[in-house]
C-alpha positions as CSV (number, residue, x, y, z in Angstrom):
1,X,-1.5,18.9,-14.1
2,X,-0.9,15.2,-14.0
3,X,-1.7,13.2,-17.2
4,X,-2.6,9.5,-16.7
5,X,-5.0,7.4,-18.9
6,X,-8.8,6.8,-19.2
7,X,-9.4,2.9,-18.0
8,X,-12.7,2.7,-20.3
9,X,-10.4,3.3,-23.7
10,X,-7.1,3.4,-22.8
11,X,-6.8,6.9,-25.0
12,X,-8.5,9.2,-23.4
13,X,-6.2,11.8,-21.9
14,X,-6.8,12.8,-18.1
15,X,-6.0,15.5,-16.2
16,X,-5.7,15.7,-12.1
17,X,-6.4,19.1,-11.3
18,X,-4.5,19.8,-7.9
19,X,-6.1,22.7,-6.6
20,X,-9.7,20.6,-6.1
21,X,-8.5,17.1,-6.4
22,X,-5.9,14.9,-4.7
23,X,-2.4,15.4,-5.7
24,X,-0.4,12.3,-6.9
25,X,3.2,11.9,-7.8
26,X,4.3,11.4,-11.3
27,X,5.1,7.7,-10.1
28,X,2.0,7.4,-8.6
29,X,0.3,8.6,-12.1
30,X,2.7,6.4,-14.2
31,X,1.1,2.8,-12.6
32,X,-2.0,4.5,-13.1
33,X,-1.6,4.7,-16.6
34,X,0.5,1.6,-17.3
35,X,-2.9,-0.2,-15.1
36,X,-5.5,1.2,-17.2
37,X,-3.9,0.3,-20.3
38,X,-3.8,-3.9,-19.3
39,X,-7.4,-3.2,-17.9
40,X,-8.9,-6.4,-19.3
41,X,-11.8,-6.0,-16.9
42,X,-12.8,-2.5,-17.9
43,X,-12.3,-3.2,-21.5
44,X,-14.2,-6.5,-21.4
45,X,-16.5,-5.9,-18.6
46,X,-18.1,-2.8,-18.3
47,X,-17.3,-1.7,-22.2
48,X,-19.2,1.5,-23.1
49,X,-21.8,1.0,-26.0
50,X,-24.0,4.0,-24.9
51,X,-25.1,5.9,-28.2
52,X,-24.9,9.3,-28.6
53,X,-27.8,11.0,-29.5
54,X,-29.9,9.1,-27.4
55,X,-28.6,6.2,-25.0
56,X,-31.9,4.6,-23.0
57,X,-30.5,2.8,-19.4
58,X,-33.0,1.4,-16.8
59,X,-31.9,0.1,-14.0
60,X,-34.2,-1.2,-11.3
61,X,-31.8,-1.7,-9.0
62,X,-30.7,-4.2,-5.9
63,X,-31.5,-3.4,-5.4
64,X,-33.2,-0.2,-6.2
65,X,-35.2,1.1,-9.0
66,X,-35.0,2.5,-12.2
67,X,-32.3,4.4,-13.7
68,X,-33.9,5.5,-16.9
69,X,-31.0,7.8,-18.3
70,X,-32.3,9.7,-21.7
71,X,-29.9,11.4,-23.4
72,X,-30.1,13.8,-26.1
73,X,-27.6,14.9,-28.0
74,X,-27.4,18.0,-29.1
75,X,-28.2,18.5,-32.0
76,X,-31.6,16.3,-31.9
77,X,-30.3,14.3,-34.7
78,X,-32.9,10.9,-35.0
79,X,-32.7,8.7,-32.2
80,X,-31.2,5.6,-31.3
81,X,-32.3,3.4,-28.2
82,X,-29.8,1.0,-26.1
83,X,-31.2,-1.2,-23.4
84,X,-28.3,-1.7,-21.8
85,X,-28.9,-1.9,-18.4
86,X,-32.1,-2.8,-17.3
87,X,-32.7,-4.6,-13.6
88,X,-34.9,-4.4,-11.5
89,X,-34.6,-5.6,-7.8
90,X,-37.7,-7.8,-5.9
91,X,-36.5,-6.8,-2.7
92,X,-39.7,-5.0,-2.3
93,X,-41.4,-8.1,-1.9
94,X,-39.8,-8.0,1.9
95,X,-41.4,-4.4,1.9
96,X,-44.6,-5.3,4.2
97,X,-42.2,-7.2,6.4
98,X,-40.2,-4.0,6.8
99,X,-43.3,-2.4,8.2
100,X,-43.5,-4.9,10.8
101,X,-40.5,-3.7,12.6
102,X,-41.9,0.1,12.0
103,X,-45.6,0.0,12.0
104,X,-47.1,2.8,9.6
105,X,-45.8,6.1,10.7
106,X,-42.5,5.5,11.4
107,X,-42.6,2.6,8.1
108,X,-44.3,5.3,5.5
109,X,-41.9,8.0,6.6
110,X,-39.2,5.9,6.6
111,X,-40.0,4.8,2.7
112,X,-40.3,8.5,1.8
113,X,-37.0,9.6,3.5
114,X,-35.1,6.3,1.4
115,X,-36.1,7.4,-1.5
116,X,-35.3,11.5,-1.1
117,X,-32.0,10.9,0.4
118,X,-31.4,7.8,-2.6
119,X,-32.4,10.4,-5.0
120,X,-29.8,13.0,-3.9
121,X,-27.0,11.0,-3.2
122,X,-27.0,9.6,-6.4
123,X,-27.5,13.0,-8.0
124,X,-24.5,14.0,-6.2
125,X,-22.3,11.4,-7.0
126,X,-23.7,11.8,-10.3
127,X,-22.0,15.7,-10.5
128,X,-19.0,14.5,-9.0
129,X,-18.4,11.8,-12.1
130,X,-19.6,14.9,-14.2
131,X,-16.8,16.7,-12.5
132,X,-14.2,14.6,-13.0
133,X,-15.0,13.9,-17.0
134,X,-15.2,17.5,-17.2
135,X,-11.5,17.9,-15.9
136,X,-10.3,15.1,-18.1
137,X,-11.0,12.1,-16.1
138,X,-13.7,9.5,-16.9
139,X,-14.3,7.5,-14.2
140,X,-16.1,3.9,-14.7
141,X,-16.0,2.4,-11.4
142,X,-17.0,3.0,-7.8
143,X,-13.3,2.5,-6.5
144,X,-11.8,4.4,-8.7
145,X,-13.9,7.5,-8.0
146,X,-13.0,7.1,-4.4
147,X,-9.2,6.9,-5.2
148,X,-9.2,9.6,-7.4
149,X,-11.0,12.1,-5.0
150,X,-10.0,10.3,-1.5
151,X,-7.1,8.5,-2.4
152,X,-5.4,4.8,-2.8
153,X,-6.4,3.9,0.8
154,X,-10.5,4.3,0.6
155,X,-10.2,2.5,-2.5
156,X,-8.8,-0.5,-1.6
157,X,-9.7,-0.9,2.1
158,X,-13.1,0.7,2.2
159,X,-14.8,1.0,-1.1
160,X,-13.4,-2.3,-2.8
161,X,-14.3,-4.9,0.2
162,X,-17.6,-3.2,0.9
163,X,-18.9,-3.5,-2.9
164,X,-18.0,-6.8,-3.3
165,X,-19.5,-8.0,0.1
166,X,-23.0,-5.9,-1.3
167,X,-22.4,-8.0,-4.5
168,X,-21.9,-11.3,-3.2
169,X,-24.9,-10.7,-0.8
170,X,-26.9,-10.0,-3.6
171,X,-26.2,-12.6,-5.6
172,X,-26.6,-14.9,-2.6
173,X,-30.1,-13.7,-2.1
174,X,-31.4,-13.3,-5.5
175,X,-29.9,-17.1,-5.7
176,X,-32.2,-18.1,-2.4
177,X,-35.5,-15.9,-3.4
178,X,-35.6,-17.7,-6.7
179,X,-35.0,-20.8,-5.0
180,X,-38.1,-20.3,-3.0
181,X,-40.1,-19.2,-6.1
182,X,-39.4,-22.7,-7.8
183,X,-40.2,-24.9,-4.5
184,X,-43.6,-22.8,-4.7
185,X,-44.8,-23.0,-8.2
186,X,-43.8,-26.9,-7.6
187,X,-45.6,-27.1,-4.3
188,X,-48.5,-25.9,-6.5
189,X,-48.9,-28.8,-8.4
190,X,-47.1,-31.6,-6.0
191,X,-48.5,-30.4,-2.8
192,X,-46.8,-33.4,-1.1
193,X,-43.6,-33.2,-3.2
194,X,-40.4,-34.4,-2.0
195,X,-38.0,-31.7,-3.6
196,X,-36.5,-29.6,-1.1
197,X,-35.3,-26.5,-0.7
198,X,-31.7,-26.5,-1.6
199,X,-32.5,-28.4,-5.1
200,X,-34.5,-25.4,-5.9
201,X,-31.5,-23.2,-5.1
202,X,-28.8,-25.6,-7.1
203,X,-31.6,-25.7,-10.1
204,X,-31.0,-22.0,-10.0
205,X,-27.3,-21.9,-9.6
206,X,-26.6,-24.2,-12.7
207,X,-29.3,-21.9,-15.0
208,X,-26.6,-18.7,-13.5
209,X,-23.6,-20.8,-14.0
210,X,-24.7,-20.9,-17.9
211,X,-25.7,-16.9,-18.0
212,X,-22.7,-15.7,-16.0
213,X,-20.9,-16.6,-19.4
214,X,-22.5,-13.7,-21.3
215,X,-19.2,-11.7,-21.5
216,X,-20.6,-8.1,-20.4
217,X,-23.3,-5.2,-19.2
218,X,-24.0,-4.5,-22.5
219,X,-24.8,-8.7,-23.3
220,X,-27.3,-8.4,-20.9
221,X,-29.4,-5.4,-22.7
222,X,-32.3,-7.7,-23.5
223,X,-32.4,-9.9,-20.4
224,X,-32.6,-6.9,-18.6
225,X,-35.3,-5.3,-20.8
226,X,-37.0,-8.9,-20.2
227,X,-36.4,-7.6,-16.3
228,X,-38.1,-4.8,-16.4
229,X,-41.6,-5.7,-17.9
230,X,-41.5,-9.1,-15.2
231,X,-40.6,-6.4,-12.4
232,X,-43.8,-4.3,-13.4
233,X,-45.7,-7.6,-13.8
234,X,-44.8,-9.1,-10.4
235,X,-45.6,-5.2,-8.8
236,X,-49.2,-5.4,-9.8
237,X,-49.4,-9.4,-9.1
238,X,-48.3,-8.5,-5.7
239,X,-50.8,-5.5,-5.0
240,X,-53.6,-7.4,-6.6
241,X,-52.7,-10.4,-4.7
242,X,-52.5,-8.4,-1.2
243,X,-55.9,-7.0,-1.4
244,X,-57.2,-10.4,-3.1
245,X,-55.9,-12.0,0.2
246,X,-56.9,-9.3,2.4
247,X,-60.8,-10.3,1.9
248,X,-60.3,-13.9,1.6
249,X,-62.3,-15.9,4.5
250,X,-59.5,-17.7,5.2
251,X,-57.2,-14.6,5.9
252,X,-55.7,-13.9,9.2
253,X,-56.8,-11.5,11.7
254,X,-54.5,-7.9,11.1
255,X,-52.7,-6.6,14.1
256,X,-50.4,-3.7,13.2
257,X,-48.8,-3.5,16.8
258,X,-44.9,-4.0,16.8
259,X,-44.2,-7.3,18.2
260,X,-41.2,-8.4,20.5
261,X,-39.5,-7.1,23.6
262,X,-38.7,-3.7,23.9
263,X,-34.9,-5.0,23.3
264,X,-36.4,-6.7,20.9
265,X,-38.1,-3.3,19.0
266,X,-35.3,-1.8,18.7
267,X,-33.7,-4.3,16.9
268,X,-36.3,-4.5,14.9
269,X,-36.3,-1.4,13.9
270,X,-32.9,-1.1,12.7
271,X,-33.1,-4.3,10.8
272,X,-36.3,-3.0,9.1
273,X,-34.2,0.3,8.2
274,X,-31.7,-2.0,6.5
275,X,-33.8,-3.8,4.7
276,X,-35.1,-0.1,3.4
277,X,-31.6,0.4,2.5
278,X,-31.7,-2.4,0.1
279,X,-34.6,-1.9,-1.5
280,X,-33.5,1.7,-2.6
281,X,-29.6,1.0,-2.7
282,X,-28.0,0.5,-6.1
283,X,-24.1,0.6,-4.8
284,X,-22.5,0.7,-8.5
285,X,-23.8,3.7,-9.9
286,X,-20.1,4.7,-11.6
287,X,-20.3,1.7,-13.1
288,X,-23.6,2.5,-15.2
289,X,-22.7,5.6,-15.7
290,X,-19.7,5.0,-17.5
291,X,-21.7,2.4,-20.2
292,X,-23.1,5.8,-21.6
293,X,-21.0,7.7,-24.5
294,X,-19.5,10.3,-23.4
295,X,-20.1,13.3,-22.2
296,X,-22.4,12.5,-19.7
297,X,-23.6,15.7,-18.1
298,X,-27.4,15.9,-17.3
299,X,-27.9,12.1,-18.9
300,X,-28.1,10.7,-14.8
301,X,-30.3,12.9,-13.1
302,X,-32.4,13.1,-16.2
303,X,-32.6,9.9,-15.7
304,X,-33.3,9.9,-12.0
305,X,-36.0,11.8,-12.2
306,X,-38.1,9.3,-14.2
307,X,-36.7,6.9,-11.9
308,X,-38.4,7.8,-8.9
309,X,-41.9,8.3,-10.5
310,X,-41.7,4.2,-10.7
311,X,-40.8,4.4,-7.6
312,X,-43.9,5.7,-5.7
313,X,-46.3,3.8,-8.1
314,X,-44.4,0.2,-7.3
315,X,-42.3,0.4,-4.3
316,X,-45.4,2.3,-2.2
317,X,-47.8,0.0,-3.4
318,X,-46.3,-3.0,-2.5
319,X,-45.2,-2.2,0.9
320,X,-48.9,-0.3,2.0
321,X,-50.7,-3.6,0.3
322,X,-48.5,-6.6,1.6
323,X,-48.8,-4.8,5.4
324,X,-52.6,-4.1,5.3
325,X,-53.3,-7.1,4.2
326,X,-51.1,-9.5,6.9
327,X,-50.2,-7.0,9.5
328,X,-47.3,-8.2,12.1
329,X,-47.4,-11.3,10.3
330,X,-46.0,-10.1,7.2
331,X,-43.5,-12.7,6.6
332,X,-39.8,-12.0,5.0
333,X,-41.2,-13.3,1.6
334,X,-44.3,-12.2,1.0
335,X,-45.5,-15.2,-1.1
336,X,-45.3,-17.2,2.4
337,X,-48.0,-15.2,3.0
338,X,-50.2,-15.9,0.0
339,X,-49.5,-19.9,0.5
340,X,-49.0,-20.9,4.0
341,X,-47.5,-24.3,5.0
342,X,-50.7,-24.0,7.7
343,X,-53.5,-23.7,5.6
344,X,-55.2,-23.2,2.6
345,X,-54.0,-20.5,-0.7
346,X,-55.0,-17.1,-0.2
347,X,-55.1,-16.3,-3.3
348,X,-55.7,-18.6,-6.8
349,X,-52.9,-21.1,-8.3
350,X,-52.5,-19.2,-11.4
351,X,-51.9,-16.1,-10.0
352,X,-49.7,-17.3,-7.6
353,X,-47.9,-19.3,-10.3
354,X,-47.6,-16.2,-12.6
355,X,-46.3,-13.9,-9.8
356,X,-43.5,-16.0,-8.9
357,X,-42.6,-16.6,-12.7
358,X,-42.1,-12.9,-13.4
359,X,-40.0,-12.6,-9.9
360,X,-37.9,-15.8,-11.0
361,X,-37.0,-14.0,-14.7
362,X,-36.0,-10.9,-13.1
363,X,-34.4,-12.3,-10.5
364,X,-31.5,-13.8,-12.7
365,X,-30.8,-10.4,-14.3
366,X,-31.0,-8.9,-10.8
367,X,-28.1,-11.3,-10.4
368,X,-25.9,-10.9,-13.5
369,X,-25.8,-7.3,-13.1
370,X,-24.8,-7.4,-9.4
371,X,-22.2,-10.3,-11.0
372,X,-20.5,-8.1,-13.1
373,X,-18.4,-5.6,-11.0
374,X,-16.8,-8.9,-9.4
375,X,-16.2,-10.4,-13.0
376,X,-14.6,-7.0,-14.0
377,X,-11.7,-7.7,-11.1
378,X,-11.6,-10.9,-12.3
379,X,-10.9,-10.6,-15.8
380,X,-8.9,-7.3,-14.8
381,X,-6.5,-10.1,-13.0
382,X,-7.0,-13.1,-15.6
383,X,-7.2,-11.7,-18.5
384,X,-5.2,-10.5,-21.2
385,X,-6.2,-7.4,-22.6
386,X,-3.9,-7.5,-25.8
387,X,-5.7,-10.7,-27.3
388,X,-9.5,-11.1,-28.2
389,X,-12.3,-11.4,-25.6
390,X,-13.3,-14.7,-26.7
391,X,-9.5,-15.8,-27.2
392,X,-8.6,-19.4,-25.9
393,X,-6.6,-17.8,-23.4
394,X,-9.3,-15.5,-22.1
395,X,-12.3,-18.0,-22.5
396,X,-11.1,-20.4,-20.5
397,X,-10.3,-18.8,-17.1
398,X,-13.1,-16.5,-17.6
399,X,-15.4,-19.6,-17.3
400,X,-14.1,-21.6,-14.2
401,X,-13.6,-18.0,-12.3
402,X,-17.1,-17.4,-12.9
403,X,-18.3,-20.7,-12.7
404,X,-16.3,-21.3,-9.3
405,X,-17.9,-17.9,-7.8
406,X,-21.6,-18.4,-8.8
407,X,-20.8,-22.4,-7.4
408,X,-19.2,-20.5,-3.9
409,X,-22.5,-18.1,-3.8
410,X,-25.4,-20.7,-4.5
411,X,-23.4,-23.2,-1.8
412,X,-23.9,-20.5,1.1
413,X,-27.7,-19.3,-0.5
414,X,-28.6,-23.3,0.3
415,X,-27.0,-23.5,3.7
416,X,-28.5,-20.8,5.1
417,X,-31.7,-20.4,3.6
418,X,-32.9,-16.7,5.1
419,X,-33.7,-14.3,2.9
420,X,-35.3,-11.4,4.8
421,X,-31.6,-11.5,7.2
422,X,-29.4,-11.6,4.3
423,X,-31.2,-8.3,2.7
424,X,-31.1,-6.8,6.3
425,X,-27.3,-7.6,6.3
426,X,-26.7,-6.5,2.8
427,X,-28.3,-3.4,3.2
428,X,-26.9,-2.4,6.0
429,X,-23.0,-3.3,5.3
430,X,-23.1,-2.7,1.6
431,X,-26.1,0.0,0.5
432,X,-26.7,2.2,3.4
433,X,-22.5,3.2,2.9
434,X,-22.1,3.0,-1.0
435,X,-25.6,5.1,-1.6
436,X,-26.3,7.1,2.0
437,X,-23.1,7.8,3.3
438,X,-19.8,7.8,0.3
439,X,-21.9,10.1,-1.9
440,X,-22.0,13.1,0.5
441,X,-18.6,12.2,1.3
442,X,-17.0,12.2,-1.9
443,X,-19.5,15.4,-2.8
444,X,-18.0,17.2,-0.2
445,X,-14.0,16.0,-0.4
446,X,-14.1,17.1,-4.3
447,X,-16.4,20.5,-4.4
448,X,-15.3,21.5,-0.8
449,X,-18.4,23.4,0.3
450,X,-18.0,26.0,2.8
451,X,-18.9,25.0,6.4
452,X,-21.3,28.1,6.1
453,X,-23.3,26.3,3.4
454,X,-26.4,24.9,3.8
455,X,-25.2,21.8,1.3
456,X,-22.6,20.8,3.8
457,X,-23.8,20.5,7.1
458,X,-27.2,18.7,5.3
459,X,-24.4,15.8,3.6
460,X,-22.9,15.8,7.6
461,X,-26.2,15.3,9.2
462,X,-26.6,12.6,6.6
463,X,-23.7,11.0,6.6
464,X,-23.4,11.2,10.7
465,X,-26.9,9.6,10.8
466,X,-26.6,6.8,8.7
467,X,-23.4,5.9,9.5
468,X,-25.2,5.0,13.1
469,X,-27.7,3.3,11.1
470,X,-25.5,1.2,9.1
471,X,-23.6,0.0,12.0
472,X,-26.6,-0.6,14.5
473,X,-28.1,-2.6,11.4
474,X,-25.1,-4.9,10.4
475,X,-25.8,-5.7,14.4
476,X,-29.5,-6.3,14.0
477,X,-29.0,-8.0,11.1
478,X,-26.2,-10.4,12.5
479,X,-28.6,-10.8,16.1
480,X,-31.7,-12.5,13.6
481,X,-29.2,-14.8,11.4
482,X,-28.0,-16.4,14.7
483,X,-31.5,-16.2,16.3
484,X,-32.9,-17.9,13.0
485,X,-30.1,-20.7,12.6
486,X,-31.0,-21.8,16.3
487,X,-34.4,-22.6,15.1
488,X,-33.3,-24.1,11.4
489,X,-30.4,-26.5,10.7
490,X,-27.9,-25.9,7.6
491,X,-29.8,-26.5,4.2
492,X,-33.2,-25.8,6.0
493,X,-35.9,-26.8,4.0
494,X,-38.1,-23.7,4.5
């Protein structure tokens, strides 16, 4: 055995047990420790207030759903609730637009298969953190786990670029799709207004410059709870705006034939994957997981399982809605669709005003959550761990780091002003590896099933599969950003 130190405490003793994990040299185990005690990032960041008997986490994430983790203890003592992480992701409004690249079949089976393979991989990586704890180690963040089972190399070079790249992007497009939810509720009332775009989108950055100062996941437990009810509100809006516009007089005729080339289809296609891959990714699963008190056995998939009940009744019902109702001409953000530039509403003011409130509330928790794993390196670098959180020394570069990196991600949301390619690229580079392909990796590097198993070859085929995905996407995705910015200059005002 090779004893090292917890990151989340700094006490907890760990264990590296060498005939199923990764065997690293006392020197190797030494830095660990001496790392995890100056941890600033893991101590100020992603600090575990989970409760034991009962901790309550939702998580609608990117980018992805809910995480609704109940845990109870074990001796049913009275219960205590903790929103802690609850955020919920809109990308679903670019659901319908999905479809257009798929058609029904291929879009409906395509929905169902994202959420089945979603729901095991994070089940798996779920018992692998299980694992771990259970062997002395508590892992709290997505690199880590993948040092600790793969080794040094994954985490630095694989896991660590590709999580803050899925980060960034989402922070960059929750930034934009806000944006466009302003310039709408203002076109509203100033149909001939002169505000553009990119106002919209600095409005926004300033408001996230201000909330990127709450110091943690756990400061965000009401914003997020906030999150959740305006996800559910902006769900129904959306479905009862859909089949509103549907019937309207002034609607457009439905064709549900794929458009384009047949260069062109194909494309499509994988871009529309990707953008499935957002929609269900989450991408820092370790990272809520380690918010809840320890031990944590059962509290995920519990979790999970209540989860993907939201899933059908919001995820479904948006896509099947926004595609009936618009066809092929399902645009990236589905409110284009309810107010054309061409014509006449679709659908009344006030719904389309409240719609695009609830998406702009949830939208900035969507943000700070996908803020923090990049705030943890930074404080993990900046920060010193042995004085106060809120210490001069501490405050200070925690808010120009922040500042500088919300300024850096709402400068590139203005210039290029495309939402549906930068969820296509996200989700292809960032989710479809972190939450299709790593899981059954890291599954199968720690438990080492037997090639005779019906568990490994289905994590192979998975893995194999959207690997291809991933990589054919990033190029779809890439292919419609520089088709796009020949038709739009930098700072488009669409």
């Amino acid at each position: 055995m090779v004893a090292a130190t917890d990151a989340s405490n700094g006490e907890l003793p760990i264990s590296v047990n060498k005939s199923k994990h990764r065997i690293y040299s006392e020197s190797q185990a030494a830095q660990f420790q001496t790392a995890a005690k100056l941890d600033a990032g893991a101590v100020f960041v992603l600090e575990s207030k989970g409760t034991n008997p009962l901790s309550l986490s939702l998580s609608l994430s990117p980018q992805s759903i809910i995480v609704l983790v109940c845990c109870v203890c074990r001796d049913m003592a009275p219960c205590r609730i903790s929103f802690d992480h609850i955020y919920c992701s809109t990308s679903s409004v670019e659901l319908p637009f999905a479809f257009t690249g798929l058609g029904w079949g291929p879009g409906t089976v395509a929905l169902i298969l994202g959420a089945a393979i979603t729901f095991y991989s994070y089940v798996l990586i779920s018992k692998v953190l299980e694992d771990t704890e259970a062997h002395g180690h508590r892992i709290i963040r997505f690199r880590d786990l993948a040092g600790h089972v793969l080794g040094p190399t994954w985490s630095t070079f694989v896991v660590l670029p590709v999580q803050f790249v899925l980060c960034l992007g989402t922070i960059i497009g929750s930034t934009l799709l806000a944006g466009q939810s302003m310039k709408i509720i203002y076109l509203i009332y100033h149909p001939h207004g002169s505000m553009k775009l990119y106002e919209f989108i600095i409005i926004v950055g300033i408001i996230m410059i201000i909330l990127s100062q709450l110091p943690s996941f756990h400061s965000l437990r009401y914003l997020n709870l906030l999150s959740l009810l305006m996800c559910l509100g902006y769900s129904t809006s959306v479905v009862g705006a859909s089949i509103y516009a549907g019937h309207s007089s002034h609607a457009p005729s439905r064709d549900y034939s794929l458009p384009g080339s047949s260069t062109g289809k194909i494309f499509n296609a994988f871009n529309a994957l990707a953008i499935i891959a957002t929609t269900y990714g989450n991408g820092i699963i370790p990272e809520i997981q380690a918010t809840l008190a320890p031990p944590v056995a059962g509290k995920m998939v519990r979790g999970l399982l209540l989860t993907y009940a939201v899933v059908v009744s919001t995820f479904f019902s948006v896509a099947f809605s926004g595609y009936w109702a618009f066809g092929n001409l399902a645009a990236g953000n589905i409110f284009y669709n309810f107010a054309p530039t061409d014509g006449p509403s679709l659908i009344p003011n006030w719904l389309l005003f409240l719609a695009n409130m609830f998406v702009i509330v949830q939208l900035f928790a969507v943000a700070l959550v996908y803020s923090q794993p990049t705030f943890e390196i930074i404080e993990g670098r900046a920060s010193d761990v042995e004085q106060k959180r809120f210490a001069l020394r501490n405050f200070l570069p925690r808010l120009v780091l922040r500042s500088v990196f919300i300024a850096v991600a709402t400068l590139i949301a203005a210039m290029i002003p495309f939402f549906g390619d930068i969820n296509a690229f996200i989700g292809a580079f960032g989710f479809t590896p972190l939450d299709f392909v790593f899981p059954m990796i890291l599954y199968n590097a720690n438990f080492k099933p037997s090639p005779r198993t019906l568990i490994f070859w289905v994590n192979m085929i998975i893995m194999v599969v959207y690997t291809a995905i991933g990589i054919l996407g990033c190029i779809s995705a890439i292919r419609q950003i520089v088709i796009d910015s020949q038709n739009y200059k930098l700072f488009a005002n669409v």
